[in-house]
PQR file of N, CA, C, O and H, with PARSE charges and radii, in Angstrom:
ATOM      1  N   UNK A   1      14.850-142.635   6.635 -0.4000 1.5000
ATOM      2  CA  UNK A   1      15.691-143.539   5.861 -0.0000 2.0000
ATOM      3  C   UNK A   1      15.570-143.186   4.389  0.5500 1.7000
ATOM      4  O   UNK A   1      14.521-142.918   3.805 -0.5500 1.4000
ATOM      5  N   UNK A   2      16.955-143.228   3.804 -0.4000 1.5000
ATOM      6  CA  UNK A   2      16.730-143.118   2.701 -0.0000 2.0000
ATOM      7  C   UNK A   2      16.006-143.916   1.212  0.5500 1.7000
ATOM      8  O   UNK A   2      16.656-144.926   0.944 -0.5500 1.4000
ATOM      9  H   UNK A   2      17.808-143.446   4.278  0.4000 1.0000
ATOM     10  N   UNK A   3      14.708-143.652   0.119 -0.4000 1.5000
ATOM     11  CA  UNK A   3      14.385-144.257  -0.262 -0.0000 2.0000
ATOM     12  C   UNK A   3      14.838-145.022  -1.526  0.5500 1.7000
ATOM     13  O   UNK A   3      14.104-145.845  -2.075 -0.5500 1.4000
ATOM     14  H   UNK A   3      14.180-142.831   0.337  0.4000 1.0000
ATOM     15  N   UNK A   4      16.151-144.698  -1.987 -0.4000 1.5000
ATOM     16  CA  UNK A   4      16.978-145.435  -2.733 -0.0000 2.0000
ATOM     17  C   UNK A   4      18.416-145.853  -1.865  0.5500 1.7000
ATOM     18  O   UNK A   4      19.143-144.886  -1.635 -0.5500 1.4000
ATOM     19  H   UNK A   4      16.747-144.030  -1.541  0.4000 1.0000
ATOM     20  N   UNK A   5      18.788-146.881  -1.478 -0.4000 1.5000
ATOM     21  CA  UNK A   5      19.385-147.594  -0.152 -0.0000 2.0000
ATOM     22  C   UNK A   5      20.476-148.165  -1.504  0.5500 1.7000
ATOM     23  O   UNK A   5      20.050-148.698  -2.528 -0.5500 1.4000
ATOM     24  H   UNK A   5      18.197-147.666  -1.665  0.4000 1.0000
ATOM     25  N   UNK A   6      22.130-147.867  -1.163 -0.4000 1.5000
ATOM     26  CA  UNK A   6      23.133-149.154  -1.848 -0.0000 2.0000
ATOM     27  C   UNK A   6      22.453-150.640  -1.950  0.5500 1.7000
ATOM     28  O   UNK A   6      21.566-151.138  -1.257 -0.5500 1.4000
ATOM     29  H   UNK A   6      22.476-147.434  -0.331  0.4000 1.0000
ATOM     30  N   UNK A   7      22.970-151.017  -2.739 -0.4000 1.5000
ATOM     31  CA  UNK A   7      22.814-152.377  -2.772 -0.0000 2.0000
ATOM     32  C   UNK A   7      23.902-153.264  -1.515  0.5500 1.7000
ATOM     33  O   UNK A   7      25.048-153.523  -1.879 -0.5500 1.4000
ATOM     34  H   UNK A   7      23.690-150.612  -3.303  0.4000 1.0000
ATOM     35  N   UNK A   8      23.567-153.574  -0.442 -0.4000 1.5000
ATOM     36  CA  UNK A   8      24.361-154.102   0.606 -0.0000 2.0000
ATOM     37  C   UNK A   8      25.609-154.725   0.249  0.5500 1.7000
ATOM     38  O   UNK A   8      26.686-154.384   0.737 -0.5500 1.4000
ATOM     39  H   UNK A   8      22.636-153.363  -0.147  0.4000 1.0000
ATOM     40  N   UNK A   9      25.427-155.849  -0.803 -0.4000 1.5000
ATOM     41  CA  UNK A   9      26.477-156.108  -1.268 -0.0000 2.0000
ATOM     42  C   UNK A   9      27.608-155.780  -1.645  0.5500 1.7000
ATOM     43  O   UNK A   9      28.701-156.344  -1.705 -0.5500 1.4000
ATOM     44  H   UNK A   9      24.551-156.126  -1.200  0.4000 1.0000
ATOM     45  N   UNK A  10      27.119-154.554  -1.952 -0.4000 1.5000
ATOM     46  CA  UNK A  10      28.668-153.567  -2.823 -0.0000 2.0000
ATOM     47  C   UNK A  10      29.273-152.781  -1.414  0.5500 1.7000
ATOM     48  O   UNK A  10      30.414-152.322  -1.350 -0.5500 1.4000
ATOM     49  H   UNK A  10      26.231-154.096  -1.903  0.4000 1.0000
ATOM     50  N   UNK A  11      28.314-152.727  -0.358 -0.4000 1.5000
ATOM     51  CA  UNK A  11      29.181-151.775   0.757 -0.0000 2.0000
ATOM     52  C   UNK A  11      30.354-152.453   1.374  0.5500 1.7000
ATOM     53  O   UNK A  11      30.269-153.658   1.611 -0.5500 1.4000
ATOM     54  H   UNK A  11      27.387-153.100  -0.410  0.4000 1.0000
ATOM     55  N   UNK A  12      31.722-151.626   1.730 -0.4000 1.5000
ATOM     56  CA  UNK A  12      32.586-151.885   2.555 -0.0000 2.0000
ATOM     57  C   UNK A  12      32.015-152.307   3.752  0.5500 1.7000
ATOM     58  O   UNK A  12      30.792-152.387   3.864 -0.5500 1.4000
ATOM     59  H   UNK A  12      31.792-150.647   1.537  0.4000 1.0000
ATOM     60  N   UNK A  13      32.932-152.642   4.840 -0.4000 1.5000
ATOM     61  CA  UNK A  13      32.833-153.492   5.888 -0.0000 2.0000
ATOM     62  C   UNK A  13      32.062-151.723   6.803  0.5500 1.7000
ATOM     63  O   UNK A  13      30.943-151.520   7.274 -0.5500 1.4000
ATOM     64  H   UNK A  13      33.925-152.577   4.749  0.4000 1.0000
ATOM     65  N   UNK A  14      33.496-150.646   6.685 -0.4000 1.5000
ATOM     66  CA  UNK A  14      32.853-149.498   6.843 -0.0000 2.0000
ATOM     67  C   UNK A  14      31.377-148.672   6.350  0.5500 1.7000
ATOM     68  O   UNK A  14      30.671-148.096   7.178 -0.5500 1.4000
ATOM     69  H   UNK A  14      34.406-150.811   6.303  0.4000 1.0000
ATOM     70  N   UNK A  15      31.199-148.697   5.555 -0.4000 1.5000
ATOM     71  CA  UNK A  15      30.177-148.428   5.221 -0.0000 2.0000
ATOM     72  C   UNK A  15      28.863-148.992   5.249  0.5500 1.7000
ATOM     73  O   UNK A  15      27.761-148.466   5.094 -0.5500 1.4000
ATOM     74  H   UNK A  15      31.773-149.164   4.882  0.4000 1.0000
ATOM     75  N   UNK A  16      29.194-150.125   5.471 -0.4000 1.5000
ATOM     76  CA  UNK A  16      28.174-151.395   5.908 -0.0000 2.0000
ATOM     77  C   UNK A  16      27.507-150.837   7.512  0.5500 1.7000
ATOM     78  O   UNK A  16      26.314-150.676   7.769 -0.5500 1.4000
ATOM     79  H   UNK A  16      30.089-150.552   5.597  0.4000 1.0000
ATOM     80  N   UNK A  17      28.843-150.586   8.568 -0.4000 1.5000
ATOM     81  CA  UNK A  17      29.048-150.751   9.670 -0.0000 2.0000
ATOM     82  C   UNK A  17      28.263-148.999   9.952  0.5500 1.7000
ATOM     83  O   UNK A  17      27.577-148.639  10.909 -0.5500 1.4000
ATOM     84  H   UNK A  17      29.813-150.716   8.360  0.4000 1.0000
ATOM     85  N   UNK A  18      28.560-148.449   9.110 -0.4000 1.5000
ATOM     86  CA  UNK A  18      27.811-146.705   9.402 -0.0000 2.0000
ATOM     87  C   UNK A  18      26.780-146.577   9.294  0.5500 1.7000
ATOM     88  O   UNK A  18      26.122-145.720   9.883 -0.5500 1.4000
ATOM     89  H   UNK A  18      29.118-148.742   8.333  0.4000 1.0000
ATOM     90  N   UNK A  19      26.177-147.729   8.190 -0.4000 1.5000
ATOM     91  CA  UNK A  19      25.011-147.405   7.701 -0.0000 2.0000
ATOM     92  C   UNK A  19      23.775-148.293   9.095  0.5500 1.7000
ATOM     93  O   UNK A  19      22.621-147.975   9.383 -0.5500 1.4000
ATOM     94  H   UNK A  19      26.712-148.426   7.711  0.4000 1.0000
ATOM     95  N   UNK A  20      24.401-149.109   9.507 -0.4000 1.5000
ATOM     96  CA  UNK A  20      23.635-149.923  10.302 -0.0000 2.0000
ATOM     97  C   UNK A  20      23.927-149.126  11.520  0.5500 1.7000
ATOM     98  O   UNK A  20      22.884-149.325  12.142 -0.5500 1.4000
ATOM     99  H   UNK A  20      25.339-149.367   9.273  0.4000 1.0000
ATOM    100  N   UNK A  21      24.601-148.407  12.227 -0.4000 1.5000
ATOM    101  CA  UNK A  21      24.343-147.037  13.155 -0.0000 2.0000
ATOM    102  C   UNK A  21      23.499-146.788  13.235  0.5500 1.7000
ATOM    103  O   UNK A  21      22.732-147.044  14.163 -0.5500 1.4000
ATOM    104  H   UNK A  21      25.448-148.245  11.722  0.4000 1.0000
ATOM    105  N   UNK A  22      23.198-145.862  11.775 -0.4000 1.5000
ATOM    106  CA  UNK A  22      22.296-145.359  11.218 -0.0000 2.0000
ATOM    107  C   UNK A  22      20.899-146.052  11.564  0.5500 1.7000
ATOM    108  O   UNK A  22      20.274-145.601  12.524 -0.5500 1.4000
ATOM    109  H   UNK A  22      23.821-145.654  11.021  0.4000 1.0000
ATOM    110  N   UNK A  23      20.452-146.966  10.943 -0.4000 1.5000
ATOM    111  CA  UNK A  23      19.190-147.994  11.252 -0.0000 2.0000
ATOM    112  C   UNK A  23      18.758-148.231  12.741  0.5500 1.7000
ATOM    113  O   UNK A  23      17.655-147.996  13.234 -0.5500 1.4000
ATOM    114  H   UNK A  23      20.960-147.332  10.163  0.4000 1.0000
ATOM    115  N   UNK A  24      19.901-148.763  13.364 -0.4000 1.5000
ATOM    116  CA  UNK A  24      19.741-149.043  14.776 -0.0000 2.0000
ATOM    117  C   UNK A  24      19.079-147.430  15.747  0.5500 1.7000
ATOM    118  O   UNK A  24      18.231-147.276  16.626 -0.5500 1.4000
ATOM    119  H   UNK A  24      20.798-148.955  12.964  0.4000 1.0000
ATOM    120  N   UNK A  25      20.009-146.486  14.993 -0.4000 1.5000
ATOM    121  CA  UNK A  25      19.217-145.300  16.003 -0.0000 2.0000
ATOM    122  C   UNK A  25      18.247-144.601  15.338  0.5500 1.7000
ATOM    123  O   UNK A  25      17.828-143.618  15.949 -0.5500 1.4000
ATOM    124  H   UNK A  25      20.698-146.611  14.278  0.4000 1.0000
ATOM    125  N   UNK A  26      17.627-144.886  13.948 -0.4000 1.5000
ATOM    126  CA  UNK A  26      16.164-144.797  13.640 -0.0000 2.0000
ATOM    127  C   UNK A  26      15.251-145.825  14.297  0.5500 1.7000
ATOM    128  O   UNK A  26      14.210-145.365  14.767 -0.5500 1.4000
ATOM    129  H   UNK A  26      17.967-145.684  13.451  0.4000 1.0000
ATOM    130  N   UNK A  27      15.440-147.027  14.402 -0.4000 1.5000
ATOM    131  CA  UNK A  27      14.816-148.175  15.405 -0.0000 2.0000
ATOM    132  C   UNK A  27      14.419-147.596  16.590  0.5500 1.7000
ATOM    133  O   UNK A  27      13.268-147.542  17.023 -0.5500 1.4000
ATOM    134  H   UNK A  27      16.285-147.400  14.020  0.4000 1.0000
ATOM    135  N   UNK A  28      15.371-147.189  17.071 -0.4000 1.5000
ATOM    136  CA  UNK A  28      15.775-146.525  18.410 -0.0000 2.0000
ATOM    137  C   UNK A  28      14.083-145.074  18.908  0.5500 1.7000
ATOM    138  O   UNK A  28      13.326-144.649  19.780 -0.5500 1.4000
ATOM    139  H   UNK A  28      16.307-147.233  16.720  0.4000 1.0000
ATOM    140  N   UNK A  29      14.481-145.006  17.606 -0.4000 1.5000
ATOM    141  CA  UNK A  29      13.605-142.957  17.953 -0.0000 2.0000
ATOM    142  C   UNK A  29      12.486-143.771  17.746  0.5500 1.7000
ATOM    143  O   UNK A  29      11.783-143.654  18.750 -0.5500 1.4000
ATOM    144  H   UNK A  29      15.096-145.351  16.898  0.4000 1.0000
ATOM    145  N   UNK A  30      12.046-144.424  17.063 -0.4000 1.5000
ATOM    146  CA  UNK A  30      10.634-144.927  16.575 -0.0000 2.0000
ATOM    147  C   UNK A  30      10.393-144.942  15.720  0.5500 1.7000
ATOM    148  O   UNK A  30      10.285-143.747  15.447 -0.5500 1.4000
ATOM    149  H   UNK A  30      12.617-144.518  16.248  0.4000 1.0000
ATOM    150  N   UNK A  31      10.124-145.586  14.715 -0.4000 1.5000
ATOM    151  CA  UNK A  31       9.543-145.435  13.152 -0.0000 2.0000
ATOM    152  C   UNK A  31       7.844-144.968  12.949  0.5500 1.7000
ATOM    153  O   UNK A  31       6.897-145.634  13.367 -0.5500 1.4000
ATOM    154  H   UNK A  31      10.212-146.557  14.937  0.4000 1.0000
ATOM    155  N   UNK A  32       7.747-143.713  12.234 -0.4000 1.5000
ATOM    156  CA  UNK A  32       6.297-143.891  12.125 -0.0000 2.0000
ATOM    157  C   UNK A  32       5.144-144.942  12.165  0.5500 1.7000
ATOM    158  O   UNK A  32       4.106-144.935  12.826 -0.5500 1.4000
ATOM    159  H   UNK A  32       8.517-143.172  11.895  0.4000 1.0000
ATOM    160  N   UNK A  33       5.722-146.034  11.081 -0.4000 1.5000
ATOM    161  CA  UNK A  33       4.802-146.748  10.473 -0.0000 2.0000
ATOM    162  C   UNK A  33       5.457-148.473  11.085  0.5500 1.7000
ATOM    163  O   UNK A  33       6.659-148.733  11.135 -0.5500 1.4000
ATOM    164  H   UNK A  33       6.565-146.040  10.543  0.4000 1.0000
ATOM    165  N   UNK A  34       4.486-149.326  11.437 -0.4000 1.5000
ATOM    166  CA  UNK A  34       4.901-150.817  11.393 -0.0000 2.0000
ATOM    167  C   UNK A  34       5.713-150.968  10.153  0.5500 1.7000
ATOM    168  O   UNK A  34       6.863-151.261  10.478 -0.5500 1.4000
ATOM    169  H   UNK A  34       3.510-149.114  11.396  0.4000 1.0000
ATOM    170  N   UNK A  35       5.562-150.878   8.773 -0.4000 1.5000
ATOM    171  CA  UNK A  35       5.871-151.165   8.109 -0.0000 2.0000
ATOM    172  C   UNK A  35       7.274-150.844   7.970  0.5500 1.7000
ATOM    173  O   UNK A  35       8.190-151.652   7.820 -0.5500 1.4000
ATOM    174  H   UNK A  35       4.627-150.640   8.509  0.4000 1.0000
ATOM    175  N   UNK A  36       7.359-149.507   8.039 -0.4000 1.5000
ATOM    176  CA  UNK A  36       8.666-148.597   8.147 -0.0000 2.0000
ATOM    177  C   UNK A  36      10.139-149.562   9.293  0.5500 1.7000
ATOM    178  O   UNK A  36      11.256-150.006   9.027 -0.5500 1.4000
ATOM    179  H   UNK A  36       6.615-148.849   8.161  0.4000 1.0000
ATOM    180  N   UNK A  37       9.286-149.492  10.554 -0.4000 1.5000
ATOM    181  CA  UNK A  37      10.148-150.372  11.356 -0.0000 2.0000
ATOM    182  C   UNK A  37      10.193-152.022  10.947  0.5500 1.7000
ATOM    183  O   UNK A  37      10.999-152.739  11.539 -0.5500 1.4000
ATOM    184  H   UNK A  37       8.378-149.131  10.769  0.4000 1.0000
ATOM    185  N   UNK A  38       9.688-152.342  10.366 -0.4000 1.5000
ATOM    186  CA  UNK A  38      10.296-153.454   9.606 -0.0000 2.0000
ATOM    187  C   UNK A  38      10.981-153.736   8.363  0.5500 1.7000
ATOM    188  O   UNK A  38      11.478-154.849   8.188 -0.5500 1.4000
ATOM    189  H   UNK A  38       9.033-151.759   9.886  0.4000 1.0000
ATOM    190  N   UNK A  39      11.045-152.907   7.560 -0.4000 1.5000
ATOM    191  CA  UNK A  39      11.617-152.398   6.904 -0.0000 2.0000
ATOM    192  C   UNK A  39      13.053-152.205   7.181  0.5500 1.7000
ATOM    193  O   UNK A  39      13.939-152.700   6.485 -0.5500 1.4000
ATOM    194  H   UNK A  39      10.641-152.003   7.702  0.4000 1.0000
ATOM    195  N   UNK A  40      13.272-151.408   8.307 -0.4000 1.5000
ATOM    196  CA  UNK A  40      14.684-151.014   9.215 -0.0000 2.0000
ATOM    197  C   UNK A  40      14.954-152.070   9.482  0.5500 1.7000
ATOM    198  O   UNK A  40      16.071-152.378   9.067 -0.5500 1.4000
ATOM    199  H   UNK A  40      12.552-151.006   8.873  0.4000 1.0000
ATOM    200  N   UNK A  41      14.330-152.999  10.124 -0.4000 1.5000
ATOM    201  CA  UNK A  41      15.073-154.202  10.720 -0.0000 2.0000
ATOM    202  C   UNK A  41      15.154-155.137   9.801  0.5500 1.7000
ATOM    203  O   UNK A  41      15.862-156.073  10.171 -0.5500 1.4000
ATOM    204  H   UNK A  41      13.422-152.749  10.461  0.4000 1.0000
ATOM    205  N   UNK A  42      14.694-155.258   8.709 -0.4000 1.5000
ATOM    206  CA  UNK A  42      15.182-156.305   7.990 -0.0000 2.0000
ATOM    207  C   UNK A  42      16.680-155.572   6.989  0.5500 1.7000
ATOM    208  O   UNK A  42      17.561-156.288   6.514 -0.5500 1.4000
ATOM    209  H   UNK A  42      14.120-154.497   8.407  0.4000 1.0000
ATOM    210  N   UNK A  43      16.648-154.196   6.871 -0.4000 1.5000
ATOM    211  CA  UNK A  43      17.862-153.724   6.395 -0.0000 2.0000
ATOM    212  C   UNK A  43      18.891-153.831   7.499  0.5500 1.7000
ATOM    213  O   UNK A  43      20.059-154.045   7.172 -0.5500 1.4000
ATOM    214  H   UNK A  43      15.933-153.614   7.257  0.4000 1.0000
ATOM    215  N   UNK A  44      18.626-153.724   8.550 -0.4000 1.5000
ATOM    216  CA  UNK A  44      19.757-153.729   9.778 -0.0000 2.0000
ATOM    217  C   UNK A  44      19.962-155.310   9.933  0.5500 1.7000
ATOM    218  O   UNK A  44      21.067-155.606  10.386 -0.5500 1.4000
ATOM    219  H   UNK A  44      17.678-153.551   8.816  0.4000 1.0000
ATOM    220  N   UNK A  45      19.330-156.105   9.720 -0.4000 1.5000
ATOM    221  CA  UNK A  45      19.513-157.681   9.382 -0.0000 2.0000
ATOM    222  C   UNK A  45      20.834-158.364   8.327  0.5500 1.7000
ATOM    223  O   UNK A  45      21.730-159.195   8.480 -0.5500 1.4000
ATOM    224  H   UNK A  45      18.432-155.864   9.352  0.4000 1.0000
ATOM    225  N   UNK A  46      20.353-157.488   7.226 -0.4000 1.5000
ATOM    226  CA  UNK A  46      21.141-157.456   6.227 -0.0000 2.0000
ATOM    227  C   UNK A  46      22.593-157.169   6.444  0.5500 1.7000
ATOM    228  O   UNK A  46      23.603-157.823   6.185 -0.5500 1.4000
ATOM    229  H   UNK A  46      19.626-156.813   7.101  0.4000 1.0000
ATOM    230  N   UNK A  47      22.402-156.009   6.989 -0.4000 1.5000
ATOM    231  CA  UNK A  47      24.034-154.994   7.286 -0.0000 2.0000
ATOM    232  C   UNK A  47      24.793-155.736   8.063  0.5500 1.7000
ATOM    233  O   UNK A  47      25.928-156.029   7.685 -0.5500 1.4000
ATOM    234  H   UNK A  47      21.581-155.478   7.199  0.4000 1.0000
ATOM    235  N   UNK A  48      24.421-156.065   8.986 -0.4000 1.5000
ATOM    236  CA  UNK A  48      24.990-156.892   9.971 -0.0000 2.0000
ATOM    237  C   UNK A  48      25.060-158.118   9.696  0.5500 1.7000
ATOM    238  O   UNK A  48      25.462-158.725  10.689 -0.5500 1.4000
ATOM    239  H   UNK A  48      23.500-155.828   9.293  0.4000 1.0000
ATOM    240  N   UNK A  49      24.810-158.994   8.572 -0.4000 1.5000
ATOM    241  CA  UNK A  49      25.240-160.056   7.772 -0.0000 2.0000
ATOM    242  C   UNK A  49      26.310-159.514   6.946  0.5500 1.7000
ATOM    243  O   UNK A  49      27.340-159.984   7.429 -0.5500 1.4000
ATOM    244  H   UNK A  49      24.484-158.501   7.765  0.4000 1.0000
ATOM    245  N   UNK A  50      26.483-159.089   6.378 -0.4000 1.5000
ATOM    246  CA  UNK A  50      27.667-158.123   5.716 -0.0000 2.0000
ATOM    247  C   UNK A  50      28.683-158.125   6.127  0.5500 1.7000
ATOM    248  O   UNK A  50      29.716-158.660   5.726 -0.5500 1.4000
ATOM    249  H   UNK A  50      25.646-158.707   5.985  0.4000 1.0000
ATOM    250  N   UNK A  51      28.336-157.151   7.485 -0.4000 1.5000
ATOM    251  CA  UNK A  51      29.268-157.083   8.173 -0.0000 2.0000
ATOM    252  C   UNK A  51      30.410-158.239   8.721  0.5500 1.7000
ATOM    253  O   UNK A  51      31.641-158.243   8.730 -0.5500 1.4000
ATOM    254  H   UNK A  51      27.496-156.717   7.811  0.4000 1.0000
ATOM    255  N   UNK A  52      29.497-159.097   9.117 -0.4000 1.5000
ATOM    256  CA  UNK A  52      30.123-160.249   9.392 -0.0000 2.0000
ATOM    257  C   UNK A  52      30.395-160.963   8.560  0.5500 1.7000
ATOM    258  O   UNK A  52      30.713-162.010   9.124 -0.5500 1.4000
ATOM    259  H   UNK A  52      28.497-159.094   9.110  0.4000 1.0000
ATOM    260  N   UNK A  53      30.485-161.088   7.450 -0.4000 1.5000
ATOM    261  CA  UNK A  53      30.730-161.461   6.553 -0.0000 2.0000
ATOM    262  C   UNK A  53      32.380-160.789   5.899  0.5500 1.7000
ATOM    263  O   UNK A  53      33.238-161.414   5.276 -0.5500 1.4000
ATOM    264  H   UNK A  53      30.227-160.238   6.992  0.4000 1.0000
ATOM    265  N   UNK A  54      32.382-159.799   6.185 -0.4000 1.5000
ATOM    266  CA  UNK A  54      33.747-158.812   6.311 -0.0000 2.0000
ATOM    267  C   UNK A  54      34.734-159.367   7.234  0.5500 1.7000
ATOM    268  O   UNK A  54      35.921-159.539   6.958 -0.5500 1.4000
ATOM    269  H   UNK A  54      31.685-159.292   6.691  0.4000 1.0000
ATOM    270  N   UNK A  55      34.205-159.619   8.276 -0.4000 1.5000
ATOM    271  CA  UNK A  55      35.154-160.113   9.113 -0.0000 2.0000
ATOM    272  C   UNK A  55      35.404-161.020   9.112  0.5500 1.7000
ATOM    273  O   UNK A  55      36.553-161.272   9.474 -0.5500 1.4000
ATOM    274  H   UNK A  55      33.240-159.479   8.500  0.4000 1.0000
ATOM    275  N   UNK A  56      34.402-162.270   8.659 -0.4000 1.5000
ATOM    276  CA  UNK A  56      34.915-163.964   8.509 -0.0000 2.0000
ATOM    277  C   UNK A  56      36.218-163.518   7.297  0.5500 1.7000
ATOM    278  O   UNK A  56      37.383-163.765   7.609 -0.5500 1.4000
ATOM    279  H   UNK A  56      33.468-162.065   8.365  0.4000 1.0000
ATOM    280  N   UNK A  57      35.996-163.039   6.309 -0.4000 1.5000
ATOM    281  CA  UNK A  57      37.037-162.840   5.845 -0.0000 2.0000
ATOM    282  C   UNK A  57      38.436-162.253   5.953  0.5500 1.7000
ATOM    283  O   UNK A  57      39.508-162.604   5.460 -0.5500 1.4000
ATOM    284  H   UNK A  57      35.050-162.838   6.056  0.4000 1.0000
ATOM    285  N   UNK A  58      38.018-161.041   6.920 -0.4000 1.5000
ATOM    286  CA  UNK A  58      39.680-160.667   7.398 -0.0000 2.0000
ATOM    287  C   UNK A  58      40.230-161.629   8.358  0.5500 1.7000
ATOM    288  O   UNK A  58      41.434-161.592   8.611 -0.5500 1.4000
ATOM    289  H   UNK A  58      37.147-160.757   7.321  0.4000 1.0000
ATOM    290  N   UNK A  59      39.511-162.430   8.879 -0.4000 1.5000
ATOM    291  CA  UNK A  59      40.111-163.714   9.603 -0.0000 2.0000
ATOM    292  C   UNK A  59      40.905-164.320   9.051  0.5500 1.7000
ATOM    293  O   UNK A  59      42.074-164.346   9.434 -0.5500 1.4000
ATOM    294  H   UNK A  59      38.533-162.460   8.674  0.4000 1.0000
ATOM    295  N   UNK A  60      40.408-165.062   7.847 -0.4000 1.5000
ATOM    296  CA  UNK A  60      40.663-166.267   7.254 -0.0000 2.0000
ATOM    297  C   UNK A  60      41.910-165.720   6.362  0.5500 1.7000
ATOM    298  O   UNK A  60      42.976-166.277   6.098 -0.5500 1.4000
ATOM    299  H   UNK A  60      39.458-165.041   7.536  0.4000 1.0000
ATOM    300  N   UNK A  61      41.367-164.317   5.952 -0.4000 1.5000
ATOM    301  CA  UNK A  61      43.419-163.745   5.310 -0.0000 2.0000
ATOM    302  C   UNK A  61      44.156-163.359   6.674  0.5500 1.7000
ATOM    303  O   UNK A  61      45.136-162.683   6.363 -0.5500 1.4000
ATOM    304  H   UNK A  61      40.501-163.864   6.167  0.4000 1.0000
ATOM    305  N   UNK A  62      44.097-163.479   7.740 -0.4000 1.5000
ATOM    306  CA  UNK A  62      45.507-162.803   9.124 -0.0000 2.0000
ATOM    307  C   UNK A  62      45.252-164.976   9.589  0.5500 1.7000
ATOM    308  O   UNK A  62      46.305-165.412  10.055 -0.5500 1.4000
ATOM    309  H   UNK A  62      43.300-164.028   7.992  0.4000 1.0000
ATOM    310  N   UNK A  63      44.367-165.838   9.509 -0.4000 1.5000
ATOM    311  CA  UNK A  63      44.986-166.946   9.537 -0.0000 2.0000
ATOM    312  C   UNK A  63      45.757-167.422   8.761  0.5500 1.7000
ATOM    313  O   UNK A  63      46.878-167.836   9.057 -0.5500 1.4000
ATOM    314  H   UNK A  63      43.513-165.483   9.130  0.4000 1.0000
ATOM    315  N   UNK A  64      45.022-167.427   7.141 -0.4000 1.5000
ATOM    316  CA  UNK A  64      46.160-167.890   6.141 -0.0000 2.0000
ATOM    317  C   UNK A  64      47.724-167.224   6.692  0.5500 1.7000
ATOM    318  O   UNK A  64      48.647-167.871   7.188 -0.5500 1.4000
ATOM    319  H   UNK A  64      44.111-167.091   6.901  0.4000 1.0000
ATOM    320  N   UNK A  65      47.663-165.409   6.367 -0.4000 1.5000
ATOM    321  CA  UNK A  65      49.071-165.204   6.443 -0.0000 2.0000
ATOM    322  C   UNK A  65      50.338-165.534   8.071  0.5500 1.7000
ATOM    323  O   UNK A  65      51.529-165.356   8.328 -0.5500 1.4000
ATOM    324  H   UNK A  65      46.913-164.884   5.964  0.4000 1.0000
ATOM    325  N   UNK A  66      48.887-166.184   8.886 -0.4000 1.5000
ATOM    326  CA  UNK A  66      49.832-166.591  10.106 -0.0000 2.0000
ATOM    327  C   UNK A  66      50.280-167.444   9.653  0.5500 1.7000
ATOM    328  O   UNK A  66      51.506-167.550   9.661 -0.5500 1.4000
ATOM    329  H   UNK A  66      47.920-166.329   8.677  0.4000 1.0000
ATOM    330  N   UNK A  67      49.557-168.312   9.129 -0.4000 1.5000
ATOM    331  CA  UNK A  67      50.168-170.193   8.334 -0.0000 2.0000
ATOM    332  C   UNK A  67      51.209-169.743   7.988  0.5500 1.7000
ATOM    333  O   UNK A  67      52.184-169.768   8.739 -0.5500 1.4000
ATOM    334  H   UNK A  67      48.561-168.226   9.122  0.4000 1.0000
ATOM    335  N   UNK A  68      51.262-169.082   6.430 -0.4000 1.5000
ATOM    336  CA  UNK A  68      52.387-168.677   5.532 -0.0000 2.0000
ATOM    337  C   UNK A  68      53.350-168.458   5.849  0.5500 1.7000
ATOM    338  O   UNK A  68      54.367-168.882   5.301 -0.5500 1.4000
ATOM    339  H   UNK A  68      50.470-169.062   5.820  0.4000 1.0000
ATOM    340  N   UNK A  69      53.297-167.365   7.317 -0.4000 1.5000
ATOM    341  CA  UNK A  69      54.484-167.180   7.516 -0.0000 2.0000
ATOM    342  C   UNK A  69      55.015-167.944   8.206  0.5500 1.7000
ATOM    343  O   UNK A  69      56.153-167.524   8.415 -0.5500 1.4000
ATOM    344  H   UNK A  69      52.471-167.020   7.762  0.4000 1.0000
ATOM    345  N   UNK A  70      54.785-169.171   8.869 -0.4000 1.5000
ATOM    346  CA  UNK A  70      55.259-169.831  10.411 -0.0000 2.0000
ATOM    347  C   UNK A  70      56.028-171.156   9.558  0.5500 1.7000
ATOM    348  O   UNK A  70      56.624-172.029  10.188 -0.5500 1.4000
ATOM    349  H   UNK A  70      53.860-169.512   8.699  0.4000 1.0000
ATOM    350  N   UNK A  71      55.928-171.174   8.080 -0.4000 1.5000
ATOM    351  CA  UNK A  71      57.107-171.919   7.670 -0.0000 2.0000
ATOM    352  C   UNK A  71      58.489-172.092   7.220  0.5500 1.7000
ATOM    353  O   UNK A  71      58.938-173.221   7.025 -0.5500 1.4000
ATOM    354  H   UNK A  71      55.443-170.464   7.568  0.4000 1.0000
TER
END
């Protein structure tokens, strides 16, 4: 893993979504260290808050513009 990581916040929904790939199949192989694998999982915690966080929002704009348009 890399030791200077984006700030989660600023990643796209994509980039959010690659990077937590990423984590899940370092999880996956094994992390050297306890520390290391917690580390991963609290960044793969993160990402995947993000993530979803991406999507509550493309919801709430394809509900609004269903509203909008159905008048």
């Amino acid at each position: 893993m890399a030791t200077t990581s984006p700030d989660i916040s600023s990643l796209s929904f994509e980039q959010a979504r690659d990077e937590l790939v990423r984590v899940v199949a370092e999880l996956e192989q094994g992390a050297p260290t306890l520390e290391e694998s917690l580390a991963l999982w609290e960044r793969g915690e993160a990402l995947a808050k993000r993530c979803e966080e991406w999507l509550v929002g493309a919801k709430a704009r394809l509900d609004a513009a269903r509203t909008g348009g159905s008048d």
